[in-house]
PAZAPA-4460 file (N, C-alpha, C; in steps of 0.05 Angstrom, whole numbers, plus 32768, in hexadecimal, padded with zeros to 4 digits):
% residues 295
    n_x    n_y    n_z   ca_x   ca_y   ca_z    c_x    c_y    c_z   seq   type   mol
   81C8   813C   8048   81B3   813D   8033   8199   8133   803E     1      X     A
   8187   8143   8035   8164   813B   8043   8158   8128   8033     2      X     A
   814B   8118   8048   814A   80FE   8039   812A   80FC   8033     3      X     A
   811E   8100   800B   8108   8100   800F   80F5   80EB   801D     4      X     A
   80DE   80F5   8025   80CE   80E9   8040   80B5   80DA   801E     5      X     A
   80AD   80C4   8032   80A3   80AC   8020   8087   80B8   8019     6      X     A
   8079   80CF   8021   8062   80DE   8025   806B   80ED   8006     7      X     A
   807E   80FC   800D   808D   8112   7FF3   808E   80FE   7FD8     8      X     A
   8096   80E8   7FE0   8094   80CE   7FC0   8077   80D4   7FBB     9      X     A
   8064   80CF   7FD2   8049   80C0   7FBD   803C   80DC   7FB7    10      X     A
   8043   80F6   7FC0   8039   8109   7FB8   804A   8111   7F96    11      X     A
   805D   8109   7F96   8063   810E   7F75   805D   80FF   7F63    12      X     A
   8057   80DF   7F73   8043   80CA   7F5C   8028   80DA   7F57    13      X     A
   801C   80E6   7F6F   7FFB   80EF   7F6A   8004   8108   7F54    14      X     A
   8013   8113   7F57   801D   8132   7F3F   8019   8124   7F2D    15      X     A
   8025   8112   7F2A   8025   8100   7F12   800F   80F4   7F0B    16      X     A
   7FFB   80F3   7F12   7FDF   80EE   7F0E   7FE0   80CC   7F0C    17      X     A
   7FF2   80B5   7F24   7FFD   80A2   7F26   7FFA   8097   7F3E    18      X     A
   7FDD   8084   7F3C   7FCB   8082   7F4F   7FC9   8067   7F55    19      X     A
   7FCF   8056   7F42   7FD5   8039   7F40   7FE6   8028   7F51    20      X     A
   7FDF   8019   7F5E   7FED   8001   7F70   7FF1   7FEB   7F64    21      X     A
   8005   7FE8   7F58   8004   7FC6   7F40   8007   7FAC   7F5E    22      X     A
   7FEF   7FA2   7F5E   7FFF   7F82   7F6F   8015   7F6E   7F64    23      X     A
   801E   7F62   7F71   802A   7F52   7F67   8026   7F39   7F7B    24      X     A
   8015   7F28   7F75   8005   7F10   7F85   800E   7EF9   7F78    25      X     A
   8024   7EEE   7F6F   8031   7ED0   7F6B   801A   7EBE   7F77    26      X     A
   800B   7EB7   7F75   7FFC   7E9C   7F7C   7FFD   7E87   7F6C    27      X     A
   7FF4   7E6D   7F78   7FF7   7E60   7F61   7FE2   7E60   7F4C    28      X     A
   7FCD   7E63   7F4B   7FBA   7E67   7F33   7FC5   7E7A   7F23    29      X     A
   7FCD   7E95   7F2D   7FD3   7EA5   7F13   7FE9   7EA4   7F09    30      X     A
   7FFF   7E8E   7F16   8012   7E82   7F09   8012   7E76   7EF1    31      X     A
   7FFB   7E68   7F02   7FFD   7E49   7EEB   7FE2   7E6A   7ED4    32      X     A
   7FE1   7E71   7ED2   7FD1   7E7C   7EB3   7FE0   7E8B   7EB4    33      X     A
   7FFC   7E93   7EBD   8009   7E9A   7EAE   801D   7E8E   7EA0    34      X     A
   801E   7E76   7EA0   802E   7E5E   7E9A   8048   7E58   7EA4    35      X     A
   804D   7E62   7EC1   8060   7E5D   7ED1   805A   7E4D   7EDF    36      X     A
   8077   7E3A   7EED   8073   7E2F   7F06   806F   7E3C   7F1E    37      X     A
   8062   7E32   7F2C   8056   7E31   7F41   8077   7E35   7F5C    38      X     A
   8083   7E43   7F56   80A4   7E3C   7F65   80AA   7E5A   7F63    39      X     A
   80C1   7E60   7F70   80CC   7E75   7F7E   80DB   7E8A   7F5F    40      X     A
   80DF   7E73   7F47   80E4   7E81   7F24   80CC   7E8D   7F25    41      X     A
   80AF   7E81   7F21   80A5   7E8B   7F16   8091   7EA5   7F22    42      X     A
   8099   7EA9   7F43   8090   7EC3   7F58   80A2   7EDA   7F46    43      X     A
   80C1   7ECE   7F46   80CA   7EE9   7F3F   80C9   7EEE   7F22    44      X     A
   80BE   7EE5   7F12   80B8   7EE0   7EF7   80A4   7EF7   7EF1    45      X     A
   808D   7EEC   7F08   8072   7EFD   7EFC   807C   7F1A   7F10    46      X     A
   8089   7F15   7F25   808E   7F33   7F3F   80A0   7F45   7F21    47      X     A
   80B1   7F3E   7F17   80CB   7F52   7F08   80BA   7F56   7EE6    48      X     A
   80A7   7F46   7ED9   8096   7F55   7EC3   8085   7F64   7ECE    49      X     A
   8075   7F60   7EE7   8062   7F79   7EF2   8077   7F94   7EF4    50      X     A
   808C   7F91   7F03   80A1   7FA5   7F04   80A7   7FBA   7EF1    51      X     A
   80AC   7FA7   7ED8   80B7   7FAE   7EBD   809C   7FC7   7EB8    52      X     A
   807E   7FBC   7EB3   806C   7FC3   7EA4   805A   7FDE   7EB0    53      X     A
   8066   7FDC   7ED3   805A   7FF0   7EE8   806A   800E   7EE4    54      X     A
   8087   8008   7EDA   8099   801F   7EE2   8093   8036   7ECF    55      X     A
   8090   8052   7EE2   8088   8066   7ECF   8067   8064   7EC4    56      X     A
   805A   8060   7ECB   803C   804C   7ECE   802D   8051   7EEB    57      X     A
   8031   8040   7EF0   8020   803E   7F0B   8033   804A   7F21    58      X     A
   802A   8052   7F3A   8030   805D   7F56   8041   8055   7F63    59      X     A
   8033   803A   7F61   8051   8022   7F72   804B   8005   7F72    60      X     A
   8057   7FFA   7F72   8054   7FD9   7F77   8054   7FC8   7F8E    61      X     A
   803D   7FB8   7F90   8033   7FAE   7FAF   803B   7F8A   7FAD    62      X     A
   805D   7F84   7FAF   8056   7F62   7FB2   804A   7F55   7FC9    63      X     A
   803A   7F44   7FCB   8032   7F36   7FDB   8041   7F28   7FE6    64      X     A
   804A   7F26   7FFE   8066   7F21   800B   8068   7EFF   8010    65      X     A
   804E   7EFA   8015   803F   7EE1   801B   8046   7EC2   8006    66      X     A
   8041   7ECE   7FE8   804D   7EBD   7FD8   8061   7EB9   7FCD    67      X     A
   8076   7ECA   7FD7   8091   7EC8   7FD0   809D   7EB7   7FED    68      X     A
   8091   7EBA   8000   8096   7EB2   8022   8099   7E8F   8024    69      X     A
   8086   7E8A   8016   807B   7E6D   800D   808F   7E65   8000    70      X     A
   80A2   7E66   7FEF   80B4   7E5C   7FE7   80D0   7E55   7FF3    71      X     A
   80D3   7E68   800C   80E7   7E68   8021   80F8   7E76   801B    72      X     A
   8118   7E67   801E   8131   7E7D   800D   812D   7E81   7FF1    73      X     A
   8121   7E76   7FE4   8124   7E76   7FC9   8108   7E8D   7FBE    74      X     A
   80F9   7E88   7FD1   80E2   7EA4   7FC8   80F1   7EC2   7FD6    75      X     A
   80F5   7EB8   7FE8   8103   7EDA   7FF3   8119   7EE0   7FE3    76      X     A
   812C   7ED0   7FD0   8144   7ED3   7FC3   8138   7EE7   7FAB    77      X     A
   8118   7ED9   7F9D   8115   7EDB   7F91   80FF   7EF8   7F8F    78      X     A
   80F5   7F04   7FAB   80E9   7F11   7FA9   8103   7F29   7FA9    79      X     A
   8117   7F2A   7FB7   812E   7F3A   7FB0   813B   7F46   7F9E    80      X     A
   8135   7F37   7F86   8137   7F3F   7F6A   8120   7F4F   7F59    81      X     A
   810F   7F48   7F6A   80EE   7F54   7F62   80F6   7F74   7F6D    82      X     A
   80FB   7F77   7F83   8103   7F90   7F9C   8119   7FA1   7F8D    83      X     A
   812B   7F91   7F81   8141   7F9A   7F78   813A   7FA3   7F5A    84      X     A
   8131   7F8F   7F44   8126   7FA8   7F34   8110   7FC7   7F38    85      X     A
   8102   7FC0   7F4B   80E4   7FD7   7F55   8102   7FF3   7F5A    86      X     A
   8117   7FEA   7F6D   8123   8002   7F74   8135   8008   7F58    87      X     A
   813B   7FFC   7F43   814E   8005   7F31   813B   801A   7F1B    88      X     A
   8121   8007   7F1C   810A   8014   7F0A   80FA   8032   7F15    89      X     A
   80FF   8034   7F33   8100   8054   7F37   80E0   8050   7F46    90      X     A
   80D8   803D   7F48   80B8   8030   7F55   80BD   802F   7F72    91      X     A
   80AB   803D   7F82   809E   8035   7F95   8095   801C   7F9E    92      X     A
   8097   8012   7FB6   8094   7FF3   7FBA   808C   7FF4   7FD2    93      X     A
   8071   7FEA   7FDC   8062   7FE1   7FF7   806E   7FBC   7FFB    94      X     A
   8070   7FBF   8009   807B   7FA1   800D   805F   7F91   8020    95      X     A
   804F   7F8A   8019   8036   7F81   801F   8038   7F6B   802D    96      X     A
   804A   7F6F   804F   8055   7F55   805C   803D   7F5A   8073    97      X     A
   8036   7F69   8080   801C   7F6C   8098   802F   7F6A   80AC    98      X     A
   8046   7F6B   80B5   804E   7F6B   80CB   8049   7F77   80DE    99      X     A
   8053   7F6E   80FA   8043   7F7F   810C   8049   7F6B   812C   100      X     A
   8057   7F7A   813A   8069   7F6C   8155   8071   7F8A   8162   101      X     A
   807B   7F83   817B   8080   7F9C   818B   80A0   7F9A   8195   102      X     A
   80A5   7FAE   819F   80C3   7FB2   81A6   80D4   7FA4   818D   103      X     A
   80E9   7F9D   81A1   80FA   7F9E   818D   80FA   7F8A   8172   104      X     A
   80E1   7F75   8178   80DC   7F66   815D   80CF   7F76   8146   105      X     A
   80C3   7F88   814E   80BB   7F97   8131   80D3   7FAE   812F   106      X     A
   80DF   7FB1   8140   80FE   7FC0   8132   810B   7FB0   8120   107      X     A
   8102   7F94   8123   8115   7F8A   810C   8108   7F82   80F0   108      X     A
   80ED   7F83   80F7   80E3   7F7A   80E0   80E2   7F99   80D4   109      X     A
   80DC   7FAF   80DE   80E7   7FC3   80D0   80FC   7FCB   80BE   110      X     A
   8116   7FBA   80D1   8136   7FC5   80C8   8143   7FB0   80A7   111      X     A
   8124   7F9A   80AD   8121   7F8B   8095   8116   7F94   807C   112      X     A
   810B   7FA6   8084   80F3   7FA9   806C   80FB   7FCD   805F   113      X     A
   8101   7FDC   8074   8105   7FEF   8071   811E   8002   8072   114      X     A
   8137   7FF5   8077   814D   7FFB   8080   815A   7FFE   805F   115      X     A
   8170   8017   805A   8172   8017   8048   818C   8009   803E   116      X     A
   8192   7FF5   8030   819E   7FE1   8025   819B   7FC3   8026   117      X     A
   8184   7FC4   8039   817A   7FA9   8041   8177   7F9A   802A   118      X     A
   8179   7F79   8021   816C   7F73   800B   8152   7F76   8006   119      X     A
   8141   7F71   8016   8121   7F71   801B   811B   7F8D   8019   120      X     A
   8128   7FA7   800D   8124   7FC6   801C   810C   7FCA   8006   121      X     A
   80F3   7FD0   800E   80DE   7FD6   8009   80DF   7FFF   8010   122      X     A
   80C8   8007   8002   80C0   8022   8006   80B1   8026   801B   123      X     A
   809F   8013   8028   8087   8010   803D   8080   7FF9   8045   124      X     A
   8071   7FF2   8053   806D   7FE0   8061   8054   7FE2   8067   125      X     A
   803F   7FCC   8068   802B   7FC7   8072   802F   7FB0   808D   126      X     A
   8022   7FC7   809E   8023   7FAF   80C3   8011   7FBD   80C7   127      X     A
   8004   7F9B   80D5   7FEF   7F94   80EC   7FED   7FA7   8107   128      X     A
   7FE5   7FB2   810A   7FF1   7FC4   812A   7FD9   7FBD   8146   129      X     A
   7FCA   7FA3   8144   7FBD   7F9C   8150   7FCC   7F90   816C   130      X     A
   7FE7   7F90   8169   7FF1   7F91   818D   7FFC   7FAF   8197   131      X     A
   7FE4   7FCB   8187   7FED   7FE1   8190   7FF8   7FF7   817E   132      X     A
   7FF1   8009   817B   7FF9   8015   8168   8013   802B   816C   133      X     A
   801C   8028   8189   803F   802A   8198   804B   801C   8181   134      X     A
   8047   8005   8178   8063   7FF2   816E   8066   800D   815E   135      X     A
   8054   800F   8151   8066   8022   8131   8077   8039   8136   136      X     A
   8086   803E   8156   809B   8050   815D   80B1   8042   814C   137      X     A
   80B4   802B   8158   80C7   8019   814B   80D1   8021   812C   138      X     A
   80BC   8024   811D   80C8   8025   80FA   80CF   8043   8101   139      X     A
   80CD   804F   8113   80CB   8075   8113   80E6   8080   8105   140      X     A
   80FA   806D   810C   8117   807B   80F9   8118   806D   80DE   141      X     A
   810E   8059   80D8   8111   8050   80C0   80FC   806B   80AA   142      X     A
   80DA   806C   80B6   80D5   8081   80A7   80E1   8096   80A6   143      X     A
   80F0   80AA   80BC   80F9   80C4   80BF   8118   80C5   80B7   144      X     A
   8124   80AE   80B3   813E   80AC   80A9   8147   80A1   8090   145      X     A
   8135   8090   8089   8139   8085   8069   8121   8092   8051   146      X     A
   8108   809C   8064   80F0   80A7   8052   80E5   8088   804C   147      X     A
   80D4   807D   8063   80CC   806A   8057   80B6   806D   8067   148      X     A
   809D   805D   805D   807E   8059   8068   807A   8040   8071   149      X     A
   8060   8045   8076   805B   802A   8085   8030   8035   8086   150      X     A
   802B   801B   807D   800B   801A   807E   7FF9   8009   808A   151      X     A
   7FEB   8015   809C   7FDB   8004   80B7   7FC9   7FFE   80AA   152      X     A
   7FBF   7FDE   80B4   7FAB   7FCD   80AA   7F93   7FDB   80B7   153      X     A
   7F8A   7FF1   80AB   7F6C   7FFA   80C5   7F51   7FF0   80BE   154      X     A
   7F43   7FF1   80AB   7F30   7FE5   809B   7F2D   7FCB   8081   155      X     A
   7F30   7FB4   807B   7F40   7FA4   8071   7F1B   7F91   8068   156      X     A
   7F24   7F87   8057   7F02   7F80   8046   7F01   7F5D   8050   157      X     A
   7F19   7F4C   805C   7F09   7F3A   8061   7EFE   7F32   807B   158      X     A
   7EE1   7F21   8072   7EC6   7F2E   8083   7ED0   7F27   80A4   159      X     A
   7EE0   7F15   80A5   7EE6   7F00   80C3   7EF9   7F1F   80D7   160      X     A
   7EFE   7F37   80C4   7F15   7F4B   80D3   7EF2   7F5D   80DF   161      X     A
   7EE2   7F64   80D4   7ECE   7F74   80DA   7ECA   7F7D   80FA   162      X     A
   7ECA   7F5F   8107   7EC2   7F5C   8123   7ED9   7F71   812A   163      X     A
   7EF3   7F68   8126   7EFE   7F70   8134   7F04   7F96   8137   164      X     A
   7EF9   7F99   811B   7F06   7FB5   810F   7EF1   7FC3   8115   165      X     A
   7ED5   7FBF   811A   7EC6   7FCF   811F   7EBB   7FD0   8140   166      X     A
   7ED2   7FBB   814D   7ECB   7FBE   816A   7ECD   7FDB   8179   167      X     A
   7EC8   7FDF   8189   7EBF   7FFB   8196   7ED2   8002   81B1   168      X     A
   7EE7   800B   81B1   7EF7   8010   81C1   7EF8   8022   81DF   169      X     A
   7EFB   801A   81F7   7EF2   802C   820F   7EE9   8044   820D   170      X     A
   7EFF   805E   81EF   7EF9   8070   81EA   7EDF   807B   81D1   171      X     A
   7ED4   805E   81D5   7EB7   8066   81C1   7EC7   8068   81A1   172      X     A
   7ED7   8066   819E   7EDC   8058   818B   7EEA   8042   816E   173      X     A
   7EE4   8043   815C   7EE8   801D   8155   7F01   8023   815B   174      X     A
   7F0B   8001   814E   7F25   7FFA   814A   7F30   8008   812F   175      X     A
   7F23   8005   811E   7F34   8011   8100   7F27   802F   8104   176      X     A
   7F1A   8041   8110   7F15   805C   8114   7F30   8060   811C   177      X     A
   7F38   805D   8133   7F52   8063   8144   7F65   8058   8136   178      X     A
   7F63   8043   8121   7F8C   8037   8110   7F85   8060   80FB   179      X     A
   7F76   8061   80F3   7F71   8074   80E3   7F7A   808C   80F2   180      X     A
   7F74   8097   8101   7F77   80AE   8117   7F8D   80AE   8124   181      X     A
   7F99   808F   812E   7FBA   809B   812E   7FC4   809E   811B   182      X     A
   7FBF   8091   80F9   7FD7   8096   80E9   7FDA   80BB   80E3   183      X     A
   7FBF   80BC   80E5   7FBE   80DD   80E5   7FD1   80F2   80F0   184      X     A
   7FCF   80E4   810D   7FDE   80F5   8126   7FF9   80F0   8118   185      X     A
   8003   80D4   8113   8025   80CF   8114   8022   80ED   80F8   186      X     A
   801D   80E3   80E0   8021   80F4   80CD   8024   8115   80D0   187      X     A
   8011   811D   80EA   8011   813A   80F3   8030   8142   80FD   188      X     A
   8033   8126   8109   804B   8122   8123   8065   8128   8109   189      X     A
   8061   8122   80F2   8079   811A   80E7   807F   8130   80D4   190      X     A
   8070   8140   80D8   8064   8154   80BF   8084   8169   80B7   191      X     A
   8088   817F   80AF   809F   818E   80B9   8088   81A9   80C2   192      X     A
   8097   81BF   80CB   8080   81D3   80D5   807A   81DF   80B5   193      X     A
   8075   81E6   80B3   806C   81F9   8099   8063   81E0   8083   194      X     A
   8057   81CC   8084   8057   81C1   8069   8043   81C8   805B   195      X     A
   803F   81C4   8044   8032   81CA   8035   800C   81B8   802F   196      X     A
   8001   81C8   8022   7FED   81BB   8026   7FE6   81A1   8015   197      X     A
   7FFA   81A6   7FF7   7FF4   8188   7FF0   8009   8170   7FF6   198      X     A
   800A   8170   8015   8024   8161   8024   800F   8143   8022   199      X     A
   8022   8135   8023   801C   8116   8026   8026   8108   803F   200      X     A
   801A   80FF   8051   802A   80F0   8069   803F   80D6   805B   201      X     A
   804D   80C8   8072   805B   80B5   806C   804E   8099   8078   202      X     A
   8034   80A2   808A   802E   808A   8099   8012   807F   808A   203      X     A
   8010   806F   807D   7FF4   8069   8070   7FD4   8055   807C   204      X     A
   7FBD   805A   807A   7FAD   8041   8080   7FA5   8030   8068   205      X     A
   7FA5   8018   8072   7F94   8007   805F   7F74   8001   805C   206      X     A
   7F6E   800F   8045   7F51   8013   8052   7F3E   8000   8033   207      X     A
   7F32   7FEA   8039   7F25   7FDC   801A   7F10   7FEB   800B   208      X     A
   7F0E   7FEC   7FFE   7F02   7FF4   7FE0   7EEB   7FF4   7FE0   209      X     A
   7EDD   7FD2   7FED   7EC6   7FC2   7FEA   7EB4   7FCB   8002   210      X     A
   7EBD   7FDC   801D   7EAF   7FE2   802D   7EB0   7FF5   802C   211      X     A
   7E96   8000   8044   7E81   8013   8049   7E97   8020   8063   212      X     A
   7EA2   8033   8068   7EB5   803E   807A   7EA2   803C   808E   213      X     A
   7E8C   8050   8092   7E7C   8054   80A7   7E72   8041   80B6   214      X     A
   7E71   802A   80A7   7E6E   8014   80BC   7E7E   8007   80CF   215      X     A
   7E99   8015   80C8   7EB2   800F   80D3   7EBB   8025   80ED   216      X     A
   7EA6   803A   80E9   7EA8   8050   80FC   7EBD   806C   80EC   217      X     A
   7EC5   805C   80D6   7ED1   8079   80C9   7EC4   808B   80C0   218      X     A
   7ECA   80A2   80C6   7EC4   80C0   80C1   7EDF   80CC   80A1   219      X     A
   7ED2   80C4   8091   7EE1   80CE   8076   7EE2   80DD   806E   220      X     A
   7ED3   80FB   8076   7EDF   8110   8073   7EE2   8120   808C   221      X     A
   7EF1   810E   80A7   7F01   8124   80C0   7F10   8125   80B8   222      X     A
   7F1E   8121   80A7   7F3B   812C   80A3   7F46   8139   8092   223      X     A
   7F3E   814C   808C   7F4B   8159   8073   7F63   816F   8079   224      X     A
   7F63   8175   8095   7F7D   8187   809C   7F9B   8172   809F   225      X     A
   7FB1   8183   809C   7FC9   8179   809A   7FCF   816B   8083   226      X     A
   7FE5   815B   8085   7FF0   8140   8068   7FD7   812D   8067   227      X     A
   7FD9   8129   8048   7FBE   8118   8044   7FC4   8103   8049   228      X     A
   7FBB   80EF   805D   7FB6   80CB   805F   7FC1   80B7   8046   229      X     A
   7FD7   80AE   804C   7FD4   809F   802A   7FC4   8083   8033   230      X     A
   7FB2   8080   8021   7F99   8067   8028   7FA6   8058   8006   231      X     A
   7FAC   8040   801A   7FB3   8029   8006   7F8F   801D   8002   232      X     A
   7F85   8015   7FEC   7F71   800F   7FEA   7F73   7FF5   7FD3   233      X     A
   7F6E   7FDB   7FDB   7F64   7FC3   7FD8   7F47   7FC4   7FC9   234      X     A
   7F41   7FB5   7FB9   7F30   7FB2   7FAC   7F1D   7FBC   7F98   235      X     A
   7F2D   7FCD   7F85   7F1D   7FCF   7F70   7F2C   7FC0   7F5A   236      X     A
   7F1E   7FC3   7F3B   7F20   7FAF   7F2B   7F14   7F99   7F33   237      X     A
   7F28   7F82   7F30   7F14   7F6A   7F35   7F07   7F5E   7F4F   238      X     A
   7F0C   7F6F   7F64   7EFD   7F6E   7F7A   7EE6   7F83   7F81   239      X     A
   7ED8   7F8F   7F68   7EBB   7F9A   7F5E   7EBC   7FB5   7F61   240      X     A
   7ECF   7FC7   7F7E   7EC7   7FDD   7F7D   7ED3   7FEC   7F66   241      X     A
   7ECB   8004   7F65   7ECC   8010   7F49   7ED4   8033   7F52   242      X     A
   7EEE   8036   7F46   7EF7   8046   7F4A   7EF3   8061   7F3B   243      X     A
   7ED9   8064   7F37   7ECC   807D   7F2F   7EBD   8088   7F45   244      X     A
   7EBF   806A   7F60   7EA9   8072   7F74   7EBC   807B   7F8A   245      X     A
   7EDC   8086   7F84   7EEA   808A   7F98   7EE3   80A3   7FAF   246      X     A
   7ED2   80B4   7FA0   7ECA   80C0   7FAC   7EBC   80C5   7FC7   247      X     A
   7EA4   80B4   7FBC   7E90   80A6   7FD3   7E9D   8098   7FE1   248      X     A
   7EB0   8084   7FE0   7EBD   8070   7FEB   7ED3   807C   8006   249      X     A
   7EE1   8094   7FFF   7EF3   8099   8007   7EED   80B1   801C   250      X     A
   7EDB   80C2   800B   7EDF   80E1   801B   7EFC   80ED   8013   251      X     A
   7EF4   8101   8024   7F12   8113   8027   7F2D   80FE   8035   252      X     A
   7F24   80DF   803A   7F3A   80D1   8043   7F44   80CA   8024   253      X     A
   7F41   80CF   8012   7F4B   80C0   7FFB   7F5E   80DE   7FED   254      X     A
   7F65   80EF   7FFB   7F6F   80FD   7FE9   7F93   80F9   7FE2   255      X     A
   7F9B   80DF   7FF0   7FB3   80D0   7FE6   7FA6   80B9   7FE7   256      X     A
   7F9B   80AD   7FCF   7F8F   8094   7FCE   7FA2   8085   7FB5   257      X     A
   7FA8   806F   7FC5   7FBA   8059   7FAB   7FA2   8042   7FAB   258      X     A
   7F9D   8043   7F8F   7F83   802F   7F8B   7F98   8012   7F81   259      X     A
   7F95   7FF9   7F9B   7FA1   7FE0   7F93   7F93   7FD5   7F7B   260      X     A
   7FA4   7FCC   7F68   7F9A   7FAF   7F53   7FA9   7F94   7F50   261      X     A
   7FA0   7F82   7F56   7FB1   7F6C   7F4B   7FAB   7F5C   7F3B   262      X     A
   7F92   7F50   7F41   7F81   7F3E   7F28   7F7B   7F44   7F0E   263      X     A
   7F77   7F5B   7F14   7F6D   7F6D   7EFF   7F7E   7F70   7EE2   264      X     A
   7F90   7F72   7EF1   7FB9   7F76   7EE3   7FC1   7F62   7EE3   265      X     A
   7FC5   7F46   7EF2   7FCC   7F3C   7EED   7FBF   7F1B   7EDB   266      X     A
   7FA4   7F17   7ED6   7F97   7F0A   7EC6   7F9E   7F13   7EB1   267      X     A
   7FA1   7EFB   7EA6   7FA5   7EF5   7E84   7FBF   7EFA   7E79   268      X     A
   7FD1   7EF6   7E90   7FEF   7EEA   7E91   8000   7F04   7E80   269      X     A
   8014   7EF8   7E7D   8034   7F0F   7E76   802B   7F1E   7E58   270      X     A
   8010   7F10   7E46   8011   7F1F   7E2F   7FF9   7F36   7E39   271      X     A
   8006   7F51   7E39   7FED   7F65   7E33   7FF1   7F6E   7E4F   272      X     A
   8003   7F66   7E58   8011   7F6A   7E7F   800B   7F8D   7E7C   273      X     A
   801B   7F99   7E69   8026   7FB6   7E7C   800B   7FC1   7E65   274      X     A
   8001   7FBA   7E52   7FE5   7FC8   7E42   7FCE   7FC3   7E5C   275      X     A
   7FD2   7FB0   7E6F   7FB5   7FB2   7E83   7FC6   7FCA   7E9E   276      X     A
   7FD9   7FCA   7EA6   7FEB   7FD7   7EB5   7FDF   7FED   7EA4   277      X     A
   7FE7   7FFB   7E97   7FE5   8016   7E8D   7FC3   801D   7E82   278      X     A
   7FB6   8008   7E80   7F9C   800E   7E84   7F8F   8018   7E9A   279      X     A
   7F96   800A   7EAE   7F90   8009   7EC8   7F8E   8022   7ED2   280      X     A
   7FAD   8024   7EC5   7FB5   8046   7EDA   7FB3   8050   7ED1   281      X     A
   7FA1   8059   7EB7   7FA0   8072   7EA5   7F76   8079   7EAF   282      X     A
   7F6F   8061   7EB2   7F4D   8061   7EC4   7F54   8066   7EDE   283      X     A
   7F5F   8066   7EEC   7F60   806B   7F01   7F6D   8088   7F03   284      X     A
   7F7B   8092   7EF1   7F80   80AF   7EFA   7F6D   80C7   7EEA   285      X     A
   7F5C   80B6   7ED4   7F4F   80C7   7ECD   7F2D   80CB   7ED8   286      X     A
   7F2C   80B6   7EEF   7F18   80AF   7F06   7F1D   80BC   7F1C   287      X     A
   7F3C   80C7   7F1F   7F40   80D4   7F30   7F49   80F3   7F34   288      X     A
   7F3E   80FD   7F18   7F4B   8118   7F0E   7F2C   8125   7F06   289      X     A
   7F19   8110   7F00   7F07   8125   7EE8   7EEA   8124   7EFB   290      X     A
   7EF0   8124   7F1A   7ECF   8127   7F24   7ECB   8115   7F25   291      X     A
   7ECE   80F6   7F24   7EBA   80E6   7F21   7EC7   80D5   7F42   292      X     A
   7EE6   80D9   7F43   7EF3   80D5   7F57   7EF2   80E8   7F66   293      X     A
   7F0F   80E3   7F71   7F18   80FD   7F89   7F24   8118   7F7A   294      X     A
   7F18   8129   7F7E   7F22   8149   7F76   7F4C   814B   7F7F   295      X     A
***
């Protein structure tokens, strides 16, 4: 039996006019206003009501891997249950860990994250690929054998990454031009022959909200042939950009665009949870259907 490819998922969320990335960011401030403790209860507390209020709703769900990590066995126990309702509830799940190692250490943080029965089994993966963008052979059977993704950090909004992302490479050009340009190539690489034109890759970039591509050396509309780029995108809602400007923002790179929210959704705690969830994603798909977004 053919095993659908993680590209084929987010292309039936976009059918679905299901454009929304719910975060799920456990910190302690938005703990404590949500009147939880600050402990590994109250991560999976706020991770499994985002769950509840996303499903059938929004696109997919992005935990922040970081504050469940912080708790040790008892946050990973507890983000497991978070993972474990997202797959019963029929949701898509980026596992927002940034990993990123070569040989056989990122085979395993792969066979962690993306292997199918694993506790930790996420839909995708976000890694660092700044020791090379070879490692990502490594996940190559987990995507082509389980249907799972994986999204390169290429353009990323905080200011201290700039230097590095807009540095200028022997071949003239940047660093996040080229994370962008291979995910392209792998997605061409992975394609089947005949696909279709509203095909979705399985390999995604991370590209923020809040910046100006071109300054980054991206070219946002080279790519419009083959599977469309799925671009995880950071920062709208409460980080200002505004997703009526996806257009301008994106180019023809946004025509699989998952617009991230977390603050946005998750301020003002568990009452009015899935009424801002379903707000969210009902502006954002009608920002992304009526011209004002991406066609």
């Amino acid at each position: 039996m053919s095993v659908l490819s993680f590209g084929d998922r987010l292309a039936a969320e976009f059918a679905a006019s299901r454009h929304l990335c719910a975060g799920i960011d456990p910190h302690a401030g938005l703990l404590g206003d949500w009147g939880l403790d600050d402990d590994a209860a109250g991560a999976e507390r706020m991770g499994r009501d985002v769950v509840a209020a996303a499903a059938g709703v929004a696109a997919c769900v992005k935990p922040q891997i970081s504050f469940f990590e912080r708790f040790g066995s008892a946050g990973f126990a507890a983000l497991e249950r978070v993972l474990a309702d997202a797959r019963s509830a029929g949701l898509i799940v980026i596992a927002d860990a940034k990993r990123g190692d070569i040989g056989s250490t990122f085979a395993a943080y792969a066979e962690a994250w993306l292997s199918e029965g694993s506790p930790l089994e996420a839909d995708a993966l976000t890694v660092s690929p700044y020791m090379g963008a070879g490692m990502l052979a490594q996940a190559d059977g987990a995507v082509r054998a389980h249907g799972k993704g994986l999204f390169v950090l290429a353009a990323t909004s905080n200011p201290e990454a700039r230097a590095v992302q807009t540095a200028v490479r022997e071949d003239g050009r940047t660093v996040a031009s080229a994370m962008v340009a291979d995910a392209v190539e792998v997605n061409q690489e992975l394609a089947p022959a005949g696909i279709g034109t509203g095909a979705v890759g399985s390999l995604g970039v991370v590209l923020g909200a809040t910046l100006r591509l071109a300054e980054f050396g991206i070219d946002t509309d080279a790519y419009d042939d083959g599977p469309a780029l799925p671009v995880l995108a950071p920062g709208f809602g409460h980080q200002g950009a505004r997703i009526e400007d996806a257009a301008e923002l994106f180019g023809g790179l946004g025509r699989a665009l998952l617009a991230n929210e977390s603050r946005s959704i998750l301020s003002g705690g568990p009452s009015g949870l899935a009424a801002r969830v379903q707000e969210r994603a009902a502006a954002i798909a009608a920002a992304l259907s009526d011209g004002k977004g991406l066609a």
